[in-house]
Structure formats: structure tokens, C-alpha cells
GUMARRO-257377 format. One record per residue (C-alpha): residue number from 1; x, y, z. Coordinates in steps of 0.05 Angstrom, whole numbers. Each point is the difference from the previous one (the first is absolute). Example, Ala and Ser with C-alpha at 12.3 -4.5 7.8 and 13.67 -1.06 7.14 Angstrom:
! residues 2
REC/1/246/-90/156
REC/2/27/69/-13
This chain:
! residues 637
REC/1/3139/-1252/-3693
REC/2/6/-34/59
REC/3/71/-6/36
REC/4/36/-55/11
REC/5/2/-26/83
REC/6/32/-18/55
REC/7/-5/-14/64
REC/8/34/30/65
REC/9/-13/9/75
REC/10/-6/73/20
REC/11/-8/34/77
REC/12/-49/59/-11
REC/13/-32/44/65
REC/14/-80/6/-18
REC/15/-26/46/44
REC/16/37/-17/53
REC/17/-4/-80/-19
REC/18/60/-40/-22
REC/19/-19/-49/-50
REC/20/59/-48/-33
REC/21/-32/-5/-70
REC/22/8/-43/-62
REC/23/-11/45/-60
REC/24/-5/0/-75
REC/25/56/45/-20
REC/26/12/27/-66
REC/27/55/42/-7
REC/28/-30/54/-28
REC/29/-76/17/6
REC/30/16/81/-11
REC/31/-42/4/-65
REC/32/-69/-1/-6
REC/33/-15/-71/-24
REC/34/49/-36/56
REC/35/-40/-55/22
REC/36/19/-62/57
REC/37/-44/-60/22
REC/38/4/-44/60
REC/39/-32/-57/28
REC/40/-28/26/64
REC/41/-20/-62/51
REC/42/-31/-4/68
REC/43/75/21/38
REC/44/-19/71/-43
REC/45/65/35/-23
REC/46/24/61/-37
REC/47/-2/16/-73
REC/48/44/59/-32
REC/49/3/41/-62
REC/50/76/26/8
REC/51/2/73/8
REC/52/-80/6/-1
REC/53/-38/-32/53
REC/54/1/-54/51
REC/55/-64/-41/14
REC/56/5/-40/76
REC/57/-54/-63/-1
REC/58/-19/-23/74
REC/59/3/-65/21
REC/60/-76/-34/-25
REC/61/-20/55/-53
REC/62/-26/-48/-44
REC/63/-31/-69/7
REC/64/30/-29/-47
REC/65/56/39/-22
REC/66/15/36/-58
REC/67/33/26/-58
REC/68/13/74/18
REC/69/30/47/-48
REC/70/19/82/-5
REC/71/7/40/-57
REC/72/22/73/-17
REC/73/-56/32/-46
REC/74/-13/63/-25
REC/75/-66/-11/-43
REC/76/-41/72/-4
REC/77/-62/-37/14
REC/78/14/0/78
REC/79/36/57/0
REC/80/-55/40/-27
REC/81/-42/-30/46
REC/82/43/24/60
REC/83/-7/67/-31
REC/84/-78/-9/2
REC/85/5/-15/76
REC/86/50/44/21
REC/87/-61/58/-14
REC/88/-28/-15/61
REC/89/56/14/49
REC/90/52/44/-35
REC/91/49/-51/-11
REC/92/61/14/-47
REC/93/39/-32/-63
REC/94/14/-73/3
REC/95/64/-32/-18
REC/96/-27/-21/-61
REC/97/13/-68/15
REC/98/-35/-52/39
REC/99/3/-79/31
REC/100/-50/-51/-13
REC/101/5/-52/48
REC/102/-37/-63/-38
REC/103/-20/-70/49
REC/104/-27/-60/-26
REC/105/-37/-3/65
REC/106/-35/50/45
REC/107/38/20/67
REC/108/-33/-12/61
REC/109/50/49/37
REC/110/32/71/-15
REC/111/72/10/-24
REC/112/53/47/15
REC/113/25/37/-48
REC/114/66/43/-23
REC/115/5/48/-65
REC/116/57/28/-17
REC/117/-10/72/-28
REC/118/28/16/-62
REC/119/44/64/20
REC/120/-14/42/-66
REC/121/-75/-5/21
REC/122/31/30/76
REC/123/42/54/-38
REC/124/-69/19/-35
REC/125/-41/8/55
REC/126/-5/71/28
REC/127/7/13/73
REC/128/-67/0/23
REC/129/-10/-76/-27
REC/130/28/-62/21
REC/131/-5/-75/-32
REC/132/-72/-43/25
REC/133/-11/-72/-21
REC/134/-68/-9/-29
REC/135/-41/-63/-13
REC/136/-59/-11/-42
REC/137/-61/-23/24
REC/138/-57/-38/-21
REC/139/-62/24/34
REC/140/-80/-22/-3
REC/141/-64/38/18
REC/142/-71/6/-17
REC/143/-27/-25/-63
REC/144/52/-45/-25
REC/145/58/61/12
REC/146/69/-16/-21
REC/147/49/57/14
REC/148/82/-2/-5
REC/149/36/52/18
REC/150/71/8/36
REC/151/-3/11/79
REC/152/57/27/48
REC/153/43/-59/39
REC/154/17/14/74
REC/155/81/13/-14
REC/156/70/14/25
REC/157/45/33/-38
REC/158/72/-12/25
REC/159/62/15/-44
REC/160/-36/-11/-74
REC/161/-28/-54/12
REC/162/-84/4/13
REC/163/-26/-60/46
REC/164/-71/-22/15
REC/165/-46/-56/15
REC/166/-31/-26/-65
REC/167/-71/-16/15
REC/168/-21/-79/-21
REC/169/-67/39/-22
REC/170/43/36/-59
REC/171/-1/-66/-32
REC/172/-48/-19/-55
REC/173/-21/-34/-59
REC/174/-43/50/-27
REC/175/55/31/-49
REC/176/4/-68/-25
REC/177/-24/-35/-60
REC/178/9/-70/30
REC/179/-34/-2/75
REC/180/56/-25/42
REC/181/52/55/-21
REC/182/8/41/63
REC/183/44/69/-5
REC/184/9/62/39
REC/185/25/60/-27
REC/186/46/46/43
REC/187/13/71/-28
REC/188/51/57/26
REC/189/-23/65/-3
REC/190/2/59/48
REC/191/-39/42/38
REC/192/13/71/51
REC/193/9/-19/78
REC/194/28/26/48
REC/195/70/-25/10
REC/196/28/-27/66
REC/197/79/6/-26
REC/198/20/46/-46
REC/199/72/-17/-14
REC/200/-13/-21/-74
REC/201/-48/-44/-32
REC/202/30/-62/-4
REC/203/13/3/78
REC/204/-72/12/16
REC/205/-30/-46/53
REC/206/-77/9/-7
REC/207/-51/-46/32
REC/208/-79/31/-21
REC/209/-56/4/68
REC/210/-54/-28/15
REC/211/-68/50/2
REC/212/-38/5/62
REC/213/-62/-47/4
REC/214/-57/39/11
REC/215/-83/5/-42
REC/216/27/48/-42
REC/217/71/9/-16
REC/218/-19/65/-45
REC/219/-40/65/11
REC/220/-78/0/-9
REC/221/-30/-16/-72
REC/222/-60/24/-33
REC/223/-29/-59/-36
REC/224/11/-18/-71
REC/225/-67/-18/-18
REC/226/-67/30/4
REC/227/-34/-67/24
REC/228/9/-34/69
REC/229/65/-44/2
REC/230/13/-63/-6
REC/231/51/-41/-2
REC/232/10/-45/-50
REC/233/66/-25/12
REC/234/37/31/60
REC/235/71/18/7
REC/236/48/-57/5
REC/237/-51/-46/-27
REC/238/13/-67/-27
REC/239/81/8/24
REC/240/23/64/-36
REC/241/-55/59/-23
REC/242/32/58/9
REC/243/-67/50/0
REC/244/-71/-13/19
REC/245/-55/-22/-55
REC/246/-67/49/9
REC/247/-66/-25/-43
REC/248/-21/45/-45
REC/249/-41/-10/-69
REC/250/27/17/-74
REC/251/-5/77/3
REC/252/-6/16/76
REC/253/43/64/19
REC/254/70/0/30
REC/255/21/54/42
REC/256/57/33/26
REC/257/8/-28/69
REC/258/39/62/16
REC/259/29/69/-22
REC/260/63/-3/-47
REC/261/21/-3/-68
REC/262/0/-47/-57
REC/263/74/-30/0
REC/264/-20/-63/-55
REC/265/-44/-23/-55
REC/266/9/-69/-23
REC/267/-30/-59/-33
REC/268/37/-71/23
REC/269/-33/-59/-33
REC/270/46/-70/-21
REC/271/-3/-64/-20
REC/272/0/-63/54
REC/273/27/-62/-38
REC/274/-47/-41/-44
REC/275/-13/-55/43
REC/276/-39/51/46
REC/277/-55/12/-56
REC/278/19/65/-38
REC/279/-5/34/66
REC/280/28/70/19
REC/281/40/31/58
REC/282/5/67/21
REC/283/-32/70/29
REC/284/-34/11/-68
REC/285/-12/77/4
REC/286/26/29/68
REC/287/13/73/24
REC/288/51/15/55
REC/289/-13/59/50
REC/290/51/35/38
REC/291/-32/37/57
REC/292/16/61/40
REC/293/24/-40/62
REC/294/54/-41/-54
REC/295/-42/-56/11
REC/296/-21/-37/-69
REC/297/-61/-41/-27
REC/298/-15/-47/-61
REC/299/-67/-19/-32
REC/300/2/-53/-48
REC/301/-51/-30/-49
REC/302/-25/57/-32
REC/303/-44/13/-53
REC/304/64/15/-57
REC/305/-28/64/-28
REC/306/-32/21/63
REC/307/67/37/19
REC/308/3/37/-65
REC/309/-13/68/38
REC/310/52/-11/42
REC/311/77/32/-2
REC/312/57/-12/45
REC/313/3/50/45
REC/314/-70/14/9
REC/315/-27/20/64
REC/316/-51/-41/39
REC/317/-34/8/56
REC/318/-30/-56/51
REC/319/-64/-37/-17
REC/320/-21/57/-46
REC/321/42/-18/-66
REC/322/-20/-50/-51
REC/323/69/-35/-22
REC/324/-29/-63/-31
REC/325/-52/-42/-14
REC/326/-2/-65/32
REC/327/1/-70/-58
REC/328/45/-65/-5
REC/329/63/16/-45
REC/330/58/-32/13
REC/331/11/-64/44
REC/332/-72/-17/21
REC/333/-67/-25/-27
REC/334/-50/43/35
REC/335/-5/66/21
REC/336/28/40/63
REC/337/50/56/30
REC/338/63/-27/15
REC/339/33/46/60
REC/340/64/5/23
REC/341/28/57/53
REC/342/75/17/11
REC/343/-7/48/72
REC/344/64/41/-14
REC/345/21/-20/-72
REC/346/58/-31/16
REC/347/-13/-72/2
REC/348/71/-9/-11
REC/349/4/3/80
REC/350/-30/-64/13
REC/351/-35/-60/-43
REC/352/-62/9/44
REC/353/-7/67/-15
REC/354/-42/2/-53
REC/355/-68/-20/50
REC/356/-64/-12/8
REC/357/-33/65/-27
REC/358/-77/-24/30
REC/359/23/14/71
REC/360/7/71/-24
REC/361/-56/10/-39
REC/362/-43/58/46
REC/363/37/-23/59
REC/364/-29/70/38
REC/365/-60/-51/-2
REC/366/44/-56/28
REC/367/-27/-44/47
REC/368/-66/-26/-27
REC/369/-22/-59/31
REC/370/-63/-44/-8
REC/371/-17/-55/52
REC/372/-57/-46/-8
REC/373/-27/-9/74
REC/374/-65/-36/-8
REC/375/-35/-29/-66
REC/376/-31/60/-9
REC/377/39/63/23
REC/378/71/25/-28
REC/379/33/51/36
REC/380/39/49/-30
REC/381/61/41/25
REC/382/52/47/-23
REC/383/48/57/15
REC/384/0/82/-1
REC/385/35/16/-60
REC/386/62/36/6
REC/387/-16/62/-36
REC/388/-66/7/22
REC/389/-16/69/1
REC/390/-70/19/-21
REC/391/-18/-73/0
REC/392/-86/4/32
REC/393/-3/-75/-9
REC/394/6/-64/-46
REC/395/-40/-36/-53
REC/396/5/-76/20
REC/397/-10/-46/-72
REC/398/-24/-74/-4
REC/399/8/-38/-63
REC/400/18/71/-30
REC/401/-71/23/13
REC/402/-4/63/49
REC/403/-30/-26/72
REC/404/2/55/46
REC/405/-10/64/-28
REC/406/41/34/64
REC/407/32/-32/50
REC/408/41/55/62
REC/409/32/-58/31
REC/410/58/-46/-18
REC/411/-38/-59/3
REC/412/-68/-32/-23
REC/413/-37/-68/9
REC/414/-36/-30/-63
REC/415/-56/-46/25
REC/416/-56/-34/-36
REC/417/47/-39/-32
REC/418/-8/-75/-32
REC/419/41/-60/32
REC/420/55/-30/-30
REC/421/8/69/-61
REC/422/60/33/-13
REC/423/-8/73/5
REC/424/61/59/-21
REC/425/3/68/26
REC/426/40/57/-16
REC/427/-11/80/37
REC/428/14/71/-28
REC/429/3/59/45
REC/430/-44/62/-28
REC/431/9/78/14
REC/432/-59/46/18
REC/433/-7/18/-68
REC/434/-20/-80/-12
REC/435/73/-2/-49
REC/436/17/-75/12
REC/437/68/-26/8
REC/438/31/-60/-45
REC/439/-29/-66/43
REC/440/44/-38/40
REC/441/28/-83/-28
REC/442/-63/-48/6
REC/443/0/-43/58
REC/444/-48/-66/12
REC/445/-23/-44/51
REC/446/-50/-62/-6
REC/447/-58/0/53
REC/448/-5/-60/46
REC/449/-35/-66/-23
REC/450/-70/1/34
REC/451/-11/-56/46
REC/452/-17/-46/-63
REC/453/16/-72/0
REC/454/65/-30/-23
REC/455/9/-54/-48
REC/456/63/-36/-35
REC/457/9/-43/-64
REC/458/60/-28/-28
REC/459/3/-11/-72
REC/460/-28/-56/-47
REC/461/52/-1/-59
REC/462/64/53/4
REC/463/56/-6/-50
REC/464/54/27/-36
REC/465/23/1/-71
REC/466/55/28/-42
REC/467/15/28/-69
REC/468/60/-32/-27
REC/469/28/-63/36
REC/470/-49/-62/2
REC/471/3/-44/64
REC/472/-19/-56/-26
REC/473/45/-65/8
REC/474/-1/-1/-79
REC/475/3/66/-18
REC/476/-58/34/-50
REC/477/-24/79/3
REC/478/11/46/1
REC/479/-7/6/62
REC/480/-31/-40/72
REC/481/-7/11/67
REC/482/-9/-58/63
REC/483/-51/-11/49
REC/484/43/-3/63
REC/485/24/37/60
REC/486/10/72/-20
REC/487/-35/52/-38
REC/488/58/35/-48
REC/489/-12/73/-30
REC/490/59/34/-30
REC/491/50/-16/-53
REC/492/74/7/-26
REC/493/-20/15/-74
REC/494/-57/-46/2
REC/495/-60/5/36
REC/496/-36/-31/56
REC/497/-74/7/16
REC/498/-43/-40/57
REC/499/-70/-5/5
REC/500/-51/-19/54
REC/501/-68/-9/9
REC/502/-45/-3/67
REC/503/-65/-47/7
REC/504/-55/61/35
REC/505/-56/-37/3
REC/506/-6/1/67
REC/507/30/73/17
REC/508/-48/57/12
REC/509/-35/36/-54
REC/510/27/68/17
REC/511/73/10/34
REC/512/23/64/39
REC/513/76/-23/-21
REC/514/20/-47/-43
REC/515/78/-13/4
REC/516/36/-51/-40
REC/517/63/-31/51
REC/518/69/-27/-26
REC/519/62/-13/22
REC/520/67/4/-26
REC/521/50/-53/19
REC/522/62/11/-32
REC/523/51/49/-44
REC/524/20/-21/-61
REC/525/38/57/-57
REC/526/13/64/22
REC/527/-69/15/39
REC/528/-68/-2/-3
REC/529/-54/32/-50
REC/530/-53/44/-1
REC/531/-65/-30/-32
REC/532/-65/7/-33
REC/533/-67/-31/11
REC/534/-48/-25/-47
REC/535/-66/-31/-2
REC/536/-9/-63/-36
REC/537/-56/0/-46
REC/538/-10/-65/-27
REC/539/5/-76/30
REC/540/69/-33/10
REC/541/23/-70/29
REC/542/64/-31/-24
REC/543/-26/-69/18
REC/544/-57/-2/-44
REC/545/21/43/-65
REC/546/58/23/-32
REC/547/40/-2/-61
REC/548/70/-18/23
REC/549/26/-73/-1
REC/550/-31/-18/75
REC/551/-37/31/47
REC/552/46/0/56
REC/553/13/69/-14
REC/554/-39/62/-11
REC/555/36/26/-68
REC/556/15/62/-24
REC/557/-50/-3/-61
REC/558/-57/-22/46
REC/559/9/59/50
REC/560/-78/32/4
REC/561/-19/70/-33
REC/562/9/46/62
REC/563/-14/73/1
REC/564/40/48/48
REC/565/-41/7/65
REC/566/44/48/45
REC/567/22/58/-43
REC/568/64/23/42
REC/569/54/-33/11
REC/570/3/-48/54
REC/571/58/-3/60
REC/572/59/-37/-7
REC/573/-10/-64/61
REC/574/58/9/54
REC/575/22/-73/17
REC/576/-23/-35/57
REC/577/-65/48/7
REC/578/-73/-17/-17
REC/579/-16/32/-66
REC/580/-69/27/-7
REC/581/-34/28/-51
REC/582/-72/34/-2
REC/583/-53/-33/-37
REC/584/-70/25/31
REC/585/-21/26/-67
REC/586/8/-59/-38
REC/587/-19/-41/50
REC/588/-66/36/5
REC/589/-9/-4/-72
REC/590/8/-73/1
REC/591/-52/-7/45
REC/592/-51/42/-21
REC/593/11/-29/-74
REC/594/31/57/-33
REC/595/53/-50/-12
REC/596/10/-78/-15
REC/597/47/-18/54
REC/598/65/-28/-26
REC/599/52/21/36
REC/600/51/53/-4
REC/601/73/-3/-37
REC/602/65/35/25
REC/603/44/33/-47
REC/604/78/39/10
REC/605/17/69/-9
REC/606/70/-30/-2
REC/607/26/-67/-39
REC/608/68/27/18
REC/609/27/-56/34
REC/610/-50/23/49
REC/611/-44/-51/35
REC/612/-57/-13/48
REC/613/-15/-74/29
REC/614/-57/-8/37
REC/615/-17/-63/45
REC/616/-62/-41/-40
REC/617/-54/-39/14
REC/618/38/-63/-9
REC/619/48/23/60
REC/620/-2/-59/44
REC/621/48/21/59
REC/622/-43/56/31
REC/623/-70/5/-25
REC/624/-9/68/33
REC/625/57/26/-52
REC/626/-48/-14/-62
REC/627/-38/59/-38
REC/628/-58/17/29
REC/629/-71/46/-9
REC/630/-9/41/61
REC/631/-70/29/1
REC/632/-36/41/46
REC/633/-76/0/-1
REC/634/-42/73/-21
REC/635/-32/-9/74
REC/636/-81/18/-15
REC/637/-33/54/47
């Protein structure tokens, strides 16, 4: 039931700020259930849930403005999924009760934050825990990954009452069954750290470190899978991925990446809401590891009855035991290891402390570099390895096929190469008895372009369309997109797709490089997108044919059958920056008639009020803006 409000000025000290605030009081907001609005405008302000929580807007959070509101919950949904999360780093109870902070609009700036901690939940704690604020996070990886789990807040603990910057990225609609609905939810549980006052626990003053920046914030891991490496999706990816995606295929071995235990077991798999297609988030099956050094690891996405030989508290021992077979359960739609690496087990030290576990992975081989110094030589370096003793030499790998059978030195140079190719590398050291070390992380570098001749096109028709809202002056649909300016791919519910097409009739036969140019112009939502390319594979021209009621517009029902082109995942554009994406092969193919040529279609990962707007062909202000073919010519010897 929601309270009934008021409204009073209030002097509060925020982390050292003074802010004179306008809140929604309540006059009660103890029980679970309390609940306040307030209308939040571009001046910001404060919001309060008496004797729970204060929320401090800044000045310009929103737009707009917005209709802001805090509740007291206690659902077991989230607090279950704290309990799922807290695994991982050894966190402790929660206080069984938890604030959802719901916006009608997304923030475009962080909040401050004060919650009040309930003092039975301080009288329960034992002395080797204090009270952590924890917020859950929405996170996306490789192959469509959707993962939300609670993560550690930077915090101060002064007198009861836990403080902390609430992150604008907290905020989404993806809980929601109506896009639009933003919420964060902000949990207190606990976790073991090392106090700074020890006077009693509601007169702790805690503030959590930063980790020192360095390759590897860990100790040196064996690799998790048999096969090279290769990142998928890399740590941090796409705003918040909290582990690194590895390929792997439906049934590939996961291995220990280090000597330890099994401390967890578990299978994580829930429901998104409808609108999102039946879709799932979640680690599917996982295994945690704690290792001899305290440090602990998590594979995710495991084959569910691959673990059946497994018991906690089994030992394991580095990049010999079999924990898992890789698969896709839980929050994804294709299969790889999900990886994530906690150095010293105690995330609750620091946010950033759960890192980036590649770095790490057979760091004694650290250091391997490739450089591409002509169009047909790469030259390959890379350091002794730390425990080196009884190392005779190293096995150097390209394209995961063995090159040099022995090679003394700590360097090599590949030559005979073909302009313009990508080639990866990875080295093993070997013993005299020929045993062979795990490899070290794949590296790659593209030879240079032969002295071939350069060429440019722009396009001949490039266009956008969308699923749900029709352009057109009178309406009609679903769906229609407009021939002007931009190129839109992205979506807030709906989606957005653009497609262009190139005239090569007069480009060379064969290219060296083939390189597609755009660039983006502007931010609209909450940030770019990652995207996907397809090739068109049948003829398309909104002027001529169409079903919609003009032809103005390429509509959504007239969109060409495409099929995917790039398999992986393609960058998200950074603003500002030529965007290019890599098209020799399908260039080639055009050209030498494996394909009909017509065009190529762009796709989101992300329709989460996530967009990308390219500069078009119809761009009038600065021609040298608009898309463009960059090819460079297979030169003939």
C-alpha cells in the first residue's frame, strides 16, 4: 500500500556534498512494502523512504524528467538470486529485504545513495562480517548472453547508515513487461573485511579500494579449454560482462584452470519477460572452484548432466581435470564457456575485483606479440616463462596447426605469407622429454596490403526500416522506414534494420581487402549496439515494388530474405569514429559469381533502447561522411 505524502525541505551531507532537497516523505516506510514517488525535473532533487533509504538526483539526470519512486521489498525471487551470486565471493546473509528504485525514464547520470541498515540484521551479523550494498546487474555476452546477478557497490559505512554511488547503468527495462519501465534493485547483505574501526558496528566508517591496474590482476592460469582461445565476448563487453566468453562447440572439455576444490554446483536458468520472446537468463549449469591460492573461478554453460560425477569438495588439479562439458543452457542461444576469475576470493574488497581472467590465462607465457612488418612476413615475439626450468624450447602454432616443430629462441619470423590475411599464433614451451606445456592465449595480426590499387564506391540505394511504428504521414504497417539522412540500427522494444547496396561494376575482379566504411553521428538511448551482418539474397528497391501504401518508404514486410554473413558478433561503433567492417569474402564472392550482389543488411544484438545512426547516402552537408566501399586491388605478379 502506498503511503500517503508530503513534502519538506531537508539539509543532508552526501559524501561530503550538501544538497537542500525536496523529498517525498512518508512517515513511515519501516515495513517492507513502504513505497514514495516524486517528480524528479532537470534542478534533480532528493527522494526518501523514512527510516530506509535516501536517493539524491543531480541536477540534469533525466531529459525530460521523471516520475521516480522507492519501495521496500522483500520478494524471494531476488533474494535468492543474491544467494546465487554471493557463491562467487563469499559474501554473507542479506537483510532479507531490498529497494527497487523504478523511473519512467532512463538516467543519463549516477545517483547517490543512503540505506539505512535495519539494526536486527547488525545484531545478527557475527564479527568477522559487516553490512555491503549490492546491486543487480544486467550483463550481455556472446551469443545473445543475458546474465543478472548482484555485484558489490563501492561503499562507506558510517554510523548505520551504508552510502554509495548508484550506477545510471543499474537501470533497466529488462525486468519489465512494458519497455519503458526502468528499475534498479539495491540489496543489503554482508560480507568479511577487514575493518578500519572497531568500536562497534554501527560506528564503522568503511570506504572499499581500488585494485592495482596491471595484465593480470591474479596468479597464472592453465587454460580452460583444450582448443586455442578465443574470445568471443571479452570482459567488460557491451557495458557490464563480468567474465570473458571463450568459443567452444557443444561437448568441448572444460578444465580446471587451477588446483583447488569444488566449492559449488548449480544450475541458474529464468525467465526474461514475454515481450523478449520466451527467452532465458542465467549461467545454466556452472561449477565454482576454490583454489589453493583462495583465489576462485566459474564456468558457466555447461552441458547439465555433464557435472554428474562431480561432488563438492572434490579435488582438482590444473588443466588436467574434466569439470564440464561445454553447451548453451541458461541465458544464451549458442554455445561457449563463460569465465569468470575472483584473484583472492574476496570480491567483497572492491567492485573491480572480480577481473579479467584472460590476462591470466598461462601468463608464464605472457608477452606474445605478433607484428605484421611487410605483406608477407609476421614476426613473432614472446617472453621466458617464469618457471622455466627444463624448458629445451617452444612449439610456435598458426591457425592451431603446429609450424615449427622446435624453436630455442624466444622469437620467430613467419614469411611466405599472403597480403592483406589474418593469421593467429599461439607458443607452448616443451621439455627434453618432448612433454608439451598448455599453449599460451592466441594472438593475430593481418599482413600488409600489397601495393594493389585502391578504389572507392559509395552506395546506390541505403535505407532503414522498422518493425512496429510506420513513418508514413498517414500511418499503415506495420512497420516503415525513410530514405533520408541517417542509417538507424537498434531499437527500444522494436527493431531497426538498414540495408545498403554498392554498384561494382567497375571495381576489380579480385580485392586484397574489402572494408565496408560508416560513420556514426550521434547518441541517442543509453548507447550504442553491437550488430550483425547479412547478405541480401534477393532484389530490393522501395521505389519500384512494395506492398505498403507508397513507396516512399522501404516497409517492414518488404525487407529482402537475407542470410547471416559474419557469424560473430560484430563491435559496438564508438561515436564520432569511422566504423568498418570486413567484407573481402563476400565481396570476392560477388565478384566471382558465387553470389547475386544485393547488398548487405545490418541487424542489433541489442533493441534495448540501444541505437546506432549512421550518416547515409542522402547526407548532403559533407559528402565525405556518406557510407562507402573501400577496396584494395589483389595486385597480379
Amino acid at each position: 500500500m502506498k503511503n500517503s505524502t508530503s513534502i519538506f525541505l531537508a539539509v543532508i551531507s552526501f559524501f561530503g556534498l550538501v544538497f537542500v532537497i525536496g523529498c517525498s516523505g512518508n512517515g513511515g516506510g519501516e515495513e517492507a512494502g513502504s513505497q514514495v514517488e516524486f517528480n524528479i525535473g532537470s534542478d534533480g532533487g532528493a527522494i526518501e523512504l523514512k527510516s530506509v533509504a535516501i536517493i539524491v538526483i543531480p541536477d540534469n539526470a533525466f531529459s525530460s524528467g521523471s516520475i521516480l519512486s522507492i519501495e521496500d521489498k522483500s520478494d524471494q525471487e531476488f533474494l535468492d538470486i543474491y544467494k546465487i551470486s554471493a557463491d562467487l565471493f563469499a559474501a554473507g546473509d542479506s537483510s532479507g529485504q531490498y529497494l527497487k528504485v523504478s523511473s519512467t525514464a532512463l538516467p543519463e547520470k549516477d545517483f547517490l545513495i543512503r540505506y539505512t541498515v535495519p539494526t536486527e540484521f547488525i545484531n545478527l551479523l557475527s564479527n568477522d562480517f559487516v553490512p555491503r550494498l549490492f546491486v543487480q546487474i544486467f550483463q550481455f555476452g556472446a551469443d545473445d548472453e543475458i546474465l543478472d546477478y548482484f555485484e558489490p557497490l563501492d561503499f562507506e559505512l558510517t554510523n548505520g547508515v551504508l552510502s554509495a554511488t548508484l550506477p545510471k547503468s543499474s537501470f533497466t527495462d529488462f525486468r519489465s513487461e512494458n519497455a519503458g519501465e526502468f528499475e534498479a534493485i539495491i540489496l543489503i547483505g554482508s560480507s568479511p573485511i577487514v575493518r578500519v574501526q572497531t568500536t562497534n558496528k554501527l560506528g564503522l566508517s568503511m570506504k572499499s579500494q581500488a585494485p592495482e591496474i596491471n595484465s593480470c590482476q591474479g596468479t597464472t592460469l592453465g587454460s580452460p579449454l583444450e582448443r586455442a582461445l578465443e574470445i568471443t565476448s571479452p570482459f567488460g563487453d557491451l557495458g557490464a560482462h563480468n567474465g570473458v566468453d571463450l568459443r567452444a562447440a557443444i561437448g568441448d572439455k572444460v578444465l580446471a584452470t587451477a588446483d583447488g576444490t569444488i566449492f559449488k554446483i548449480g544450475f541458474d536458468e529464468r525467465d526474461i519477460p514475454n515481450r523478449f520472446g520466451g527467452r532465458k537468463k542465467g549461467w545454466g549449469r556452472y561449477v565454482i572452484i576454490t583454489h589453493t591460492d583462495g583465489s576462485q573461478t566459474l564456468y558457466a554453460h555447461l552441458i547439465k548432466s555433464s557435472t554428474d560425477a562431480l561432488k563438492v569438495g572434490d579435488t582438482v588439479i590444473k588443466s588436467t581435470t574434466v569439470i564440464g562439458l561445454a553447451d548453451s543452457t541458461g541465458g544464451v542461444t549458442g554455445p561457449h564457456l563463460h569465465l569468470e576469475y575472483v584473484p583472492n576470493g574476496q570480491i567483497f574488497l572492491n567492485k573491480d575485483q572480480k577481473v579479467d581472467p584472460f590476462p591470466c590465462i598461462n601468463a608464464n607465457l605472457m608477452g606474445l606479440t605478433a607484428t605484421a612488418i611487410s605483406s608477407t612476413q609476421i614476426n613473432l615475439s614472446w617472453t621466458v616463462p617464469t618457471d622455466n626450468v627444463g624448458v629445451a624450447g617452444y612449439n610456435v602454432y598458426r591457425d592451431g596447426v603446429r609450424l615449427i616443430t622446435k624453436v630455442s629462441t624466444t622469437s620467430h619470423s613467419d614469411t611466405g605469407l599472403s597480403p592483406s590475411i589474418q593469421y593467429c599464433y599461439a607458443v607452448s614451451a616443451f621439455d627434453l622429454s618432448d612433454n608439451e606445456s598448455v599453449g599460451s592465449a592466441q594472438v593475430c595480426a593481418t599482413t600488409q596490403s600489397a601495393q594493389g590499387q585502391t578504389s572507392e564506391v559509395t552506395t546506390i540505394k541505403d535505407i532503414w526500416t522498422t518493425s512496429a511504428f510506420s513513418y508514413a504521414p498517414d500511418g499503415g504497417g506495420p512497420g516503415g522506414g525513410l530514405d533520408n539522412h541517417e542509417l538507424v540500427v537498434g531499437g527500444w522494444g522494436d527493431l531497426y534494420y538498414t540495408l545498403i547496396e554498392f554498384d561494382l561494376s567497375n571495381l576489380p575482379t579480385k580485392a586484397s581487402s574489402a572494408t565496408l566504411m560508416l560513420f556514426p553521428f550521434t547518441q541517442r538511448g543509453i548507447g550504442t549496439t553491437g550488430m550483425y551482418l547479412d547478405m541480401v539474397t534477393e532484389f530490393w528497391d522501395w521505389k519500384t515494388e512494395g506492398t505498403g501504401i507508397d513507396r516512399d518508404r522501404l516497409w517492414w514486410a518488404d525487407r529482402p530474405a537475407t542470410i547471416q554473413w559474419i557469424p560473430s558478433l560484430l563491435l559496438a561503433p564508438t561515436l564520432g569514429e569511422w566504423y568498418s567492417i570486413d567484407i573481402t569474402d563476400l565481396y570476392n564472392a560477388w565478384q566471382d559469381g558465387t553470389y547475386s550482389n544485393y547488398g548487405v543488411q545490418l541487424r542489433p544484438f541489442s533493441n534495448a533502447n540501444q541505437w546506432n545512426e549512421f550518416y547515409s547516402s542522402d547526407f548532403p552537408d559533407d559528402p565525405s561522411l556518406q557510407p562507402r566501399l573501400v577496396i584494395v586491388e589483389t595486385p597480379v605478379f
